[in-house]
Structures are given as C-alpha cells and as structure tokens.
C-alpha positions as CSV (number, residue, x, y, z in Angstrom):
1,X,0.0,0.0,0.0
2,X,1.5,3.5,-1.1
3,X,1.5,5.6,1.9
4,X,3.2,9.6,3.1
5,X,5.0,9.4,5.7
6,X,7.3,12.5,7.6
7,X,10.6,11.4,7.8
8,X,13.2,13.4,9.8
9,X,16.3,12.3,7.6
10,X,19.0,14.4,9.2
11,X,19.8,17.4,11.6
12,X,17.4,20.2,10.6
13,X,16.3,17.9,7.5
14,X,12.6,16.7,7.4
15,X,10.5,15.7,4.6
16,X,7.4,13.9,3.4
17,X,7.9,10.9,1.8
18,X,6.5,8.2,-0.7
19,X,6.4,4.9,1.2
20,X,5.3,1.1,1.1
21,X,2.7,0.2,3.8
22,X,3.0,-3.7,4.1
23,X,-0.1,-5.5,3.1
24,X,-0.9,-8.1,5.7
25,X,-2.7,-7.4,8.4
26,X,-1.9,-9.5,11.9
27,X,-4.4,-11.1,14.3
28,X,-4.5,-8.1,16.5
29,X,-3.5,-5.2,14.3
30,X,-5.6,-2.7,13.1
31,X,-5.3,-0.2,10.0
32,X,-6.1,3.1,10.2
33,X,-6.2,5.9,7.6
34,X,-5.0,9.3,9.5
35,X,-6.9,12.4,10.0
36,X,-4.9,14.3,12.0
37,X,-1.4,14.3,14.0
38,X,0.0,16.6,16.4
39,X,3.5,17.7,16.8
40,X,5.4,17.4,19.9
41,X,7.4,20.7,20.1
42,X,9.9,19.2,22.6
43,X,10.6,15.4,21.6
44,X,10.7,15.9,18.1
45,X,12.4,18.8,17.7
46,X,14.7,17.9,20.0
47,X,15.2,14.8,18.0
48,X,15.1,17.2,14.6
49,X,17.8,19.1,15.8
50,X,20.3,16.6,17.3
51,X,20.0,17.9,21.0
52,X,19.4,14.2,21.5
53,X,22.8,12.8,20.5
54,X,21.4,9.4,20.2
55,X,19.6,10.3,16.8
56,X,23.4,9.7,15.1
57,X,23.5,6.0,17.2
58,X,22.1,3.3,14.8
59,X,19.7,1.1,16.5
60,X,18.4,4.1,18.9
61,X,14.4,4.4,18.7
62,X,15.1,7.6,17.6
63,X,18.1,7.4,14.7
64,X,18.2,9.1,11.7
65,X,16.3,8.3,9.3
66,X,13.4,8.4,12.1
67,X,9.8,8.2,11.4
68,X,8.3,11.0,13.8
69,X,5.3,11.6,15.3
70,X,3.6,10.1,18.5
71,X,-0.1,11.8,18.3
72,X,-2.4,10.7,16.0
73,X,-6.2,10.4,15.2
74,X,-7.8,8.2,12.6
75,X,-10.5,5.9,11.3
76,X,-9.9,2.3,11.6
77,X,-10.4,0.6,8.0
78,X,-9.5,-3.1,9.0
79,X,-9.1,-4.9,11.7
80,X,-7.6,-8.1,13.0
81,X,-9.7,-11.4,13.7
82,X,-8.3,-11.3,17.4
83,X,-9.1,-7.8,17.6
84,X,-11.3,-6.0,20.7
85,X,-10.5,-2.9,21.7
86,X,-11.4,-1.3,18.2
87,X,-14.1,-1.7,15.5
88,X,-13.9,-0.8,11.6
89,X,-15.3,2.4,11.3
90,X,-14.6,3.7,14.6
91,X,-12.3,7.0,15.3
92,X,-9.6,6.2,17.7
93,X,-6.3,8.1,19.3
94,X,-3.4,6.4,18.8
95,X,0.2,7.2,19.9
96,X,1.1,6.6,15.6
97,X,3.4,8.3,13.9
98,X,2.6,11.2,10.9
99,X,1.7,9.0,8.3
100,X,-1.4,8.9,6.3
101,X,-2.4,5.5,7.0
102,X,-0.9,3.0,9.9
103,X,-0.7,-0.3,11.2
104,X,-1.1,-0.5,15.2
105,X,-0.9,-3.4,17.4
106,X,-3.6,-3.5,20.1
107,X,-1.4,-4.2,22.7
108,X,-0.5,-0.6,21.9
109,X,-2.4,2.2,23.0
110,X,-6.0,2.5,20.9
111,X,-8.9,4.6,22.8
112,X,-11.9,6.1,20.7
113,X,-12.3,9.4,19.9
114,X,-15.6,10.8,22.0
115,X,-17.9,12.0,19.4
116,X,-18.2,15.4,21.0
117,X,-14.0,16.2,20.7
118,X,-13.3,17.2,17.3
119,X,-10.6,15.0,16.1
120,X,-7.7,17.7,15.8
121,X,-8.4,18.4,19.5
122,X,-8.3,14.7,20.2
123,X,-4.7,14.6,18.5
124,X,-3.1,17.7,20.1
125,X,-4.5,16.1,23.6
126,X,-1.3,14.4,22.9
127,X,0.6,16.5,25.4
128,X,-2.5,16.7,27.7
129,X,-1.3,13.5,28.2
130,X,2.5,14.0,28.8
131,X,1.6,16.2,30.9
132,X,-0.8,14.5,33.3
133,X,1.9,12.2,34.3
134,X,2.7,14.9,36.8
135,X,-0.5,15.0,38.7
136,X,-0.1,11.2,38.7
137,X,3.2,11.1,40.0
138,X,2.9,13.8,42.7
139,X,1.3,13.7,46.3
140,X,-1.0,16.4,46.3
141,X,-1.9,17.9,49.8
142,X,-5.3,19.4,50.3
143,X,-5.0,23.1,48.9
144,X,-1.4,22.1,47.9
145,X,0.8,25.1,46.3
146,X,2.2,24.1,43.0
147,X,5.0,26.1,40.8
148,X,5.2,25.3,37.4
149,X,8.6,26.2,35.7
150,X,8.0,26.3,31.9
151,X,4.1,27.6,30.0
152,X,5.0,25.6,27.1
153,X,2.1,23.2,25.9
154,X,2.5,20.5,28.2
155,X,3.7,23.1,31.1
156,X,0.6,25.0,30.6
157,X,-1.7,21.8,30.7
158,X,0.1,20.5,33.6
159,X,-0.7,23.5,35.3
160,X,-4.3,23.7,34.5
161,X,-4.6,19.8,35.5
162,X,-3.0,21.1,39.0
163,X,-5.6,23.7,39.5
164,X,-8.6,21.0,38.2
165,X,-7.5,19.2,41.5
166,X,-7.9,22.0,43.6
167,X,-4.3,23.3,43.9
168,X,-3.2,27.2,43.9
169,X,-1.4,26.9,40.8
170,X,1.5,29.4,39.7
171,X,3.2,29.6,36.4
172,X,7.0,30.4,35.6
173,X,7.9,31.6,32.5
174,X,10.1,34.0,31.1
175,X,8.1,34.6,27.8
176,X,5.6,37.3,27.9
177,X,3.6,36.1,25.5
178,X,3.4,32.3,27.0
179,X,2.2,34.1,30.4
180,X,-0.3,35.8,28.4
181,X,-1.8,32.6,26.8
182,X,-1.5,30.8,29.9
183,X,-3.7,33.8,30.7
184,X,-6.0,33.1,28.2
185,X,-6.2,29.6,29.3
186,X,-7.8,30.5,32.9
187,X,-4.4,30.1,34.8
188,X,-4.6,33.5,36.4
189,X,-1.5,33.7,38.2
190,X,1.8,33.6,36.0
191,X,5.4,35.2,36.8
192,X,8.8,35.8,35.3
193,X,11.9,37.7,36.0
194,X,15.7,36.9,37.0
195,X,15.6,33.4,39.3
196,X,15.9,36.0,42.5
197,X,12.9,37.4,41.8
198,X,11.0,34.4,40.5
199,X,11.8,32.7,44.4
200,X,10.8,36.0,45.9
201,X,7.7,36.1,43.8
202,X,6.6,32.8,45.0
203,X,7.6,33.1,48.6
204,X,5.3,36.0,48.9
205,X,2.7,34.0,47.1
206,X,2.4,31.2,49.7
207,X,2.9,33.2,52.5
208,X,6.9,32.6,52.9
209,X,6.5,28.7,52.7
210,X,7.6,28.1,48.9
211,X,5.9,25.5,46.9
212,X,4.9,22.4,48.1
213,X,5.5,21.1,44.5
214,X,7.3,22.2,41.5
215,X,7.4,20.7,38.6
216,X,10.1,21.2,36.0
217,X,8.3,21.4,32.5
218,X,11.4,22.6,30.7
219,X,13.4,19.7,30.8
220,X,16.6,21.6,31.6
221,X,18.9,21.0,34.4
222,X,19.2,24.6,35.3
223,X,15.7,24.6,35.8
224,X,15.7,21.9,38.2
225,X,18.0,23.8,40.1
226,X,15.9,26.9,39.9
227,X,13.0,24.8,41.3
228,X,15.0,23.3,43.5
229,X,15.4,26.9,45.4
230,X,11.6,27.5,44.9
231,X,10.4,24.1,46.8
232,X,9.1,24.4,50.4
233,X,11.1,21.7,53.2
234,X,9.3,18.4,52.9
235,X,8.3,19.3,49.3
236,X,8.6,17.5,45.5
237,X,10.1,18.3,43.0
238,X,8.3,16.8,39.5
239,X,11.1,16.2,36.6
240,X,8.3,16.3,33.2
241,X,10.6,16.8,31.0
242,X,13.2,15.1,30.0
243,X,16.9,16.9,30.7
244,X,18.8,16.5,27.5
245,X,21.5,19.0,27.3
246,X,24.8,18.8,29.6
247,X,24.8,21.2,32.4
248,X,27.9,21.5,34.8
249,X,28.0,22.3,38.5
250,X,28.4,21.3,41.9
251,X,26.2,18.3,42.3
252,X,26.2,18.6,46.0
253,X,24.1,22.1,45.6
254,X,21.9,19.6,44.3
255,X,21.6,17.0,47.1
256,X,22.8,18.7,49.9
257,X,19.4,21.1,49.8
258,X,17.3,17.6,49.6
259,X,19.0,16.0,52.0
260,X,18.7,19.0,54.5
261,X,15.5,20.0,53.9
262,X,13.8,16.2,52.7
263,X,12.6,17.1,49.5
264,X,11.5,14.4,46.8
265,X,12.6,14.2,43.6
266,X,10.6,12.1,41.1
267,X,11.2,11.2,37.7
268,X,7.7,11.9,35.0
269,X,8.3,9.5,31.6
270,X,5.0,8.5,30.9
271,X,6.3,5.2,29.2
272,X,7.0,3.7,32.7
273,X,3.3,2.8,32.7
274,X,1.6,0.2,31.4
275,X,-0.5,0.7,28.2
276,X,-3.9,-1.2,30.1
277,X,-4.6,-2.2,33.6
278,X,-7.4,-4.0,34.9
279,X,-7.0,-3.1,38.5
280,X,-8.5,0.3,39.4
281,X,-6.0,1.5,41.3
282,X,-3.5,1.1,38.9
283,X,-2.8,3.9,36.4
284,X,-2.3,3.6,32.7
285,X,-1.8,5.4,29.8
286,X,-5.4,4.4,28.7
287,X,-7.0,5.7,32.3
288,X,-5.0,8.8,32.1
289,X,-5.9,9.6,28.4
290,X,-9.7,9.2,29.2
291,X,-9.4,11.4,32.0
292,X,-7.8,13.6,29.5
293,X,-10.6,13.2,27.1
294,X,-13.6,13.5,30.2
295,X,-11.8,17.0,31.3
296,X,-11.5,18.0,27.5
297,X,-15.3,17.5,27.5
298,X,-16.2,19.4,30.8
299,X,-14.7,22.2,29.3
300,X,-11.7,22.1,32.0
301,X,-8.5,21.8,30.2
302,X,-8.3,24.6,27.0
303,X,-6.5,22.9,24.1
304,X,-7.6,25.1,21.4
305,X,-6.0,28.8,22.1
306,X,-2.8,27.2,22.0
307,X,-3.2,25.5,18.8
308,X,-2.1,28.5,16.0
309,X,-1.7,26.2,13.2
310,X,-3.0,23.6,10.9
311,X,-1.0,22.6,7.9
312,X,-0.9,20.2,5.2
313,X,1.6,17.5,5.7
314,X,3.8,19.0,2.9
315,X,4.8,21.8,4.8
316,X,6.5,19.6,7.5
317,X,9.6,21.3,7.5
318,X,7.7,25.1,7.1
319,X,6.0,23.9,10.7
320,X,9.3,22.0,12.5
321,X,10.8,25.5,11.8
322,X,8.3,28.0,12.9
323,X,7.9,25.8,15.8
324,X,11.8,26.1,16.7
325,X,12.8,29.4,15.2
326,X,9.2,31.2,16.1
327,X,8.0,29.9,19.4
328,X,5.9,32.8,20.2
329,X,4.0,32.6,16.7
330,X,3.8,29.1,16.4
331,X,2.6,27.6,19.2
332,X,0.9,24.2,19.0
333,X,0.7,23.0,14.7
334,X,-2.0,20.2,13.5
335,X,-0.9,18.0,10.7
336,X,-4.2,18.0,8.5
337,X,-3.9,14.4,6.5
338,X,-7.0,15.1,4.4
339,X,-4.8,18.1,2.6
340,X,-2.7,16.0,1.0
C-alpha cells in the first residue's frame, strides 16, 4: 500500500515521503487511515535538531532516518480477527506516527475518539497526556501550592490539571507572550523575572512557605536547580521533562538542599506505565488519556488557544521550523492528513 510518511532524515532535514505500507494485516492489528497528527514541540524537535545525541546512534528508537510523530487520530479501516478494543469504522487516538495510513498493534495504545471532541483536539490532547503524568506522580496535599517552571504546551496543561485538583497553581515563564496565553487559558496567576525574583515572587505568594511542588516542564537542568530553590522543606520536586543538554555544577548544591530539607525528587516519563490495567487503582496510559478526554469534554483543560496552526503534511519542514525558530508565533501545529 502506497503511503506519506514524515521522515526526519538528518539534523534540521525533514521531509514527506512516498512509502510502502506492508499489506498483511496481523491477528490483533488494526489499519487506520489518518486524520490528524499533532507535533510534539519538545521530543521531536529535540530529536530534529540533534540535541538528543542518540539520533546519530544506529539502532536508537530515535536514529536518523526516524519516522516522527507520537499523536495521531484516525478511522480504523480493517481490523484483525483477534481484535477488541477497536471496530472498523470507529475514530480512535493512537500514539502513531505522521503518516497517512498506519498499522497498530492492540497491545498498543487504541482509545476512541468521543464523538463530542473534534478530532484535531483529540490529536493535540497528545501533550495533555505527557503532561498529566505529573499530577499522577505527585502527592498532592489538600490546597497544595504548585509552581510550574515552563508555560510551554505540556507546562501549561500540567498547570491547569493542578488547579482541576484543587491546587493554587503558579506559572513560571520567562516569555511574555506564554504568560499571556496561559492567561487566556484561565491560569490566572503567571510570573517571570531573573531566578531572585522568581523565588521571591513565590515566597510571597504562599505566604513565605515556597511551593509544596514544583514541577520542572522545561526539561533543563538549570531549571531543576531553579525549582530546586523554589520548593518548600518536605516538598517534591516533579522532573516532566526530559533533561537532554549537559549542564555543569556542583552536584552537592543539588543533594545537599534535599537531603537537608527532605525534599523528593521524582522522575515523570510517561512510558513507565503500562498501556492497560485491569486493577482500578493502577494507572495507565489508557485511564489517564480518558481522564484527558472526560476533562476536555467538561470544558476544563483549554486545548484550542494554544493550537495556532494547521497545515498540510507537505509543509512539515515550514512547521518544524516555525515551531523552533518562532516559538511565540507558532505555538501548538496540527498536521491535517486530508490536505494532502
């Protein structure tokens, strides 16, 4: 089957291309034809632009010539004779790559669409779910204060996830205009400034206590030391993303401040958990994206102001660009698979 497919075929290179889509379908594989994908402004361009040294490794999940993408929303065509948690004809969110038509296992992630989300919503809920691996992954006290270090797309939802569970919620970011769409997003209160004033800010903000949790949305080792300074004594500290760039120092300014003042550190990649549970008090990426998609539907997570573009799948490389070179102008960027 003749397929497009975004390939990332070198540093700063990304294309569209022509490709063969095996024929045979497996027991308990499904084929969908894509609608929409979203792109992850942090992994993939991370991956795009080498900051992830492993992308010249061969073997790495991530190598070059990688096959990008990790949101997508389609109608399934086919489907396997062992097949259950999907039905010909059904919309589903997958974690597929950008690619007009896919293969996925069902041992893989496969949840359907709600008919009430539109389906470019659905894909860009992508990072709703990255980022509700903090809220999973914290202990939340009653009225808890939470700092949020970074009002990119998943900092921004992680924050408004925060204040869905009752928390008094504050945002860090540098960017003026980020503040201001985290503004438009109901998060009310948003700071910025030099890291002196940022730990000032938030000590007056919770009363000379510092915040009971910070979460680094960043993914930058600085930043973890910046939150670090900005979390109350018996307080966590939330890694969301993922630190990829080498940052020197003292690592006992590090531990010596945790150790003192028992603060928790705790690691947030959502691939530690399991695709499906059956035990309700286990989480999985499957319960957390239908919380994701039950939020989305009470009106309590806002998706939409931070998505500025949709694009045809030929202007891959126009949108990995404007996504690295003009952050403040593109913002969130739908691939639209029925443009092509």
């Amino acid at each position: 089957m003749n397929i497009q497919q975004v390939v990332v075929t070198g540093q700063n290179m990304v294309e569209l291309q022509n490709m063969q889509l095996r024929g045979d379908l497996g027991p308990d594989e499904v084929l969908i034809d894509t609608e929409y994908t979203f792109i992850s402004a942090g992994t993939e361009l991370a991956n795009y632009t080498a900051k992830d040294a492993n992308v010249f490794k061969p073997g790495f999940w991530n190598s070059y010539p990688w096959k990008s993408g990790y949101a997508n929303v389609g109608i399934v065509r086919q489907a396997g004779a062992n097949v259950t948690r999907a039905k010909v004809g059904q919309r589903v969110y997958t974690f597929g790559p950008h690619a007009s038509t896919i293969i996925v296992n069902q041992r893989e992630m496969i949840i359907e669409v709600p008919e009430d989300i539109s389906p470019a919503i659905a894909a860009s809920s992508r990072m709703a779910g990255v980022a509700a691996t903090s809220i999973i992954l914290a202990d939340i006290p009653h009225n808890a204060s939470v700092a949020v270090f970074g009002l990119g797309m998943v900092g921004n939802l992680a924050a408004q996830m925060f204040r869905n569970l009752g928390c008094q919620v504050i945002g860090v970011e540098p960017n003026e205009h980020r503040r201001q769409l985290a503004g438009r997003c109901g998060l009310t209160v948003t700071i910025g400034g030099s890291n002196e004033e940022v730990q000032e800010q938030i000590k007056s903000l919770t009363g000379g206590k510092l915040a009971q949790i910070t979460v680094d949305a960043v993914g930058h080792s600085a930043v973890v030391m910046q939150a670090l300074q900005s979390t109350a004594n018996f307080g966590q500290i939330v890694l969301l993303g993922s630190p990829r760039v080498p940052v020197e120092g003292n690592l006992t300014d590090l531990l010596s401040p945790m150790h003192l003042r028992w603060i928790t550190m705790r690691g947030g990649l959502e691939w530690c958990l399991p695709v499906y549970s059956e035990l309700p008090n286990v989480t999985s990426l499957y319960s957390k994206q239908e919380l994701v998609f039950q939020w989305i539907r009470q009106g309590q997570l806002a998706l939409e102001p931070q998505i500025s573009h949709t694009v045809k799948p030929s202007r891959i490389k126009e949108a990995y660009d404007g996504l690295l070179l003009q952050p403040e102008t593109y913002t969130g960027v739908v691939l639209d698979w029925k443009q092509l």
